[in-house]
N, C-alpha and C positions, 0 to 999 in steps of 0.2 A: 573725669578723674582730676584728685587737684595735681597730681603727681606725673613727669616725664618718666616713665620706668624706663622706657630704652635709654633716657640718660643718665639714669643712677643707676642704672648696672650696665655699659656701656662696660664696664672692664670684663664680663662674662659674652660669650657669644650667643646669639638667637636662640638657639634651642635651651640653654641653661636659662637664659633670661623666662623664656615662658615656664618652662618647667619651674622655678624658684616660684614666681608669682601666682600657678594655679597651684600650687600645694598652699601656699601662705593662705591665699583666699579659701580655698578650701576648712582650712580650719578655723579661719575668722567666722564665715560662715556657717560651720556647723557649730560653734560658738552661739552663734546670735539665731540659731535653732533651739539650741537649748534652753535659752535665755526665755522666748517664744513659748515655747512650749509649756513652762513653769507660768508662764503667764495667762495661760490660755486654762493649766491648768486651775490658778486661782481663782480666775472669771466665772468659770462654771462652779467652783466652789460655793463664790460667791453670791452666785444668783439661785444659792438652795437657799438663800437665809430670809428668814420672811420679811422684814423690811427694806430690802434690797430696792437700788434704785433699777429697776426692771430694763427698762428703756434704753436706761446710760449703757449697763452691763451688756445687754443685747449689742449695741452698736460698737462698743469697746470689744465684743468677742467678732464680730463681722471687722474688724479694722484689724485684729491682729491676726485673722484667719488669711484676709487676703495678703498681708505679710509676707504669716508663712510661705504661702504659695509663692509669692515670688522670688523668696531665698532661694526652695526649693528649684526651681526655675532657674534660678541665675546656677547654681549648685553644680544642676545637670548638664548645663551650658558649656565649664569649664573645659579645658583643655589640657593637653603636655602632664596631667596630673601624674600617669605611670612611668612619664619621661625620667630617665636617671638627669646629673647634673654631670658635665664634664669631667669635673674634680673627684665624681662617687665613681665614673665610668674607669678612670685612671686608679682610682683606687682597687676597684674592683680587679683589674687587669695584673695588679703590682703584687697582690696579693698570691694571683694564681698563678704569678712566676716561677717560674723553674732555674736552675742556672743555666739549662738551655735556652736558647731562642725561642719567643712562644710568638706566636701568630695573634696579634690583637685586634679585635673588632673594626671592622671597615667605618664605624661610625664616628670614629676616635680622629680618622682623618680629618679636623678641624680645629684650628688655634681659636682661641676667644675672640677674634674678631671676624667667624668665620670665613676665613679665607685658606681652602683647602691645604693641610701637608700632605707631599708626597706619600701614598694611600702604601708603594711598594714598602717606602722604607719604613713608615709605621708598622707593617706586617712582619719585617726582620727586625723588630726593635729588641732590645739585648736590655738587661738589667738599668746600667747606666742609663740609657739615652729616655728610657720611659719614665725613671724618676725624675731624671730632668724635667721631664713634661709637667712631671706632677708638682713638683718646686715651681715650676712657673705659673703653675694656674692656682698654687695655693700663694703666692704674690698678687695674682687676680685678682681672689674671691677676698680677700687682706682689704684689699685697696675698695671694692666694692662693697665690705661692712662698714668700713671707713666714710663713704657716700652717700649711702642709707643712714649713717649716722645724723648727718649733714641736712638730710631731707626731714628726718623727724625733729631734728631742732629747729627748720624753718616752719614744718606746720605747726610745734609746739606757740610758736613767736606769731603764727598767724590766728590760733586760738586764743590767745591773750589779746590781739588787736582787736579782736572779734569781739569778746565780750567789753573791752573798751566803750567802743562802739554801740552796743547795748547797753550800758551803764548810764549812756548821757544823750538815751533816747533816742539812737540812730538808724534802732534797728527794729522791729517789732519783733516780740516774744515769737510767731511760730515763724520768720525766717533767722533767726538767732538758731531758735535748739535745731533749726531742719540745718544749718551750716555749719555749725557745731557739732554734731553729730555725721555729716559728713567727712570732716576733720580728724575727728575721733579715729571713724575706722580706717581712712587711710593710714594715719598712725600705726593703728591695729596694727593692718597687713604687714606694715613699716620694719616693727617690731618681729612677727611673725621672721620676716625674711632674712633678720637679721638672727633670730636663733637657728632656724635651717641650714642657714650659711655658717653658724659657728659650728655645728653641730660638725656639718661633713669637713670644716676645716681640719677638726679634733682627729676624727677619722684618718685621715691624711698626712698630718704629723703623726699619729701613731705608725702609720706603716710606713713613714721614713725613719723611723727613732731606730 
């Protein structure tokens, strides 16, 4: 990977960290299944037409078959995908508050750098103290689209140096598009993580408004 994820989400702890990045991947992924798949469906189109370069088509459909296969692979692979994020768990929790004391998930007991909170007194958490929780980890999740931001302007500025580089013959054509396209989807995911994250940010200011 070109990317440190545990340092550009360093302001989310462990379990959010994975959880944000196999969902992102996830749909990068089934992304570039689809994409695949339109292609594979052409191929075949393409090799009913009768002067079809026969051979080419054959090898170009064996080259995106075995692809697929290894999206799908990598796909299954994934991890943390059903994980909620800290920020959804706190939401979720703030939601089903009562003006009574409500008893919150033993799983909550964890600050973004996971380094355990007191599990009791999260279990008597009161109105106040659990929003709190939730103010701070949507200053987290703030500060870590903020980094992500940061990350996809460095690879945007490394795909430019990239093509540079190819431009005055540095690079040969199939390691240019195979690093360029590497580039790309890290980006992708980049991208991805950063709607995810705004997404549950929304959610979270909603239930403090």
């Amino acid at each position: 990977m070109l990317i440190n994820y545990e340092d550009v989400l360093s302001d989310l702890n462990e379990k959010s960290r994975k959880a944000l990045i196999s969902r992102a991947e996830q749909i990068v992924l089934d992304s570039e299944l689809d994409r695949l798949t339109e292609e594979i469906m052409a191929t075949r189109q393409a090799l009913k037409l009768e002067n079809a370069d026969k051979q080419f088509l054959y090898n170009r459909a064996g080259c995106l078959a075995t692809r697929l296969e290894s999206i799908k692979n990598k796909r299954k692979s994934l991890g943390d995908i059903g994980n909620k994020l800290r920020i959804e768990r706190l939401v979720g929790a703030t939601e089903k508050l009562s003006p009574r004391r409500l008893k919150i998930p033993a799983e909550l007991g964890e600050d973004r750098n996971s380094t355990p909170l007191n599990i009791h007194d999260l279990s008597k958490m009161d109105c106040s103290d659990l929003k709190q929780h939730l103010e701070q980890e949507i200053e987290a999740m703030e500060r870590c689209i903020g980094s992500i931001d940061n990350a996809i302007r460095e690879l945007r500025n490394k795909e430019t140096e990239l093509r540079a580089r190819y431009d005055i013959n540095s690079l040969s054509r199939s390691r240019y598009v195979a690093q360029r396209d590497d580039i790309r989807r890290e980006t992708e995911i980049l991208e991805t993580c950063v709607e995810l994250a705004k997404h549950s940010l929304a959610q979270a200011k909603h239930v403090l408004s």
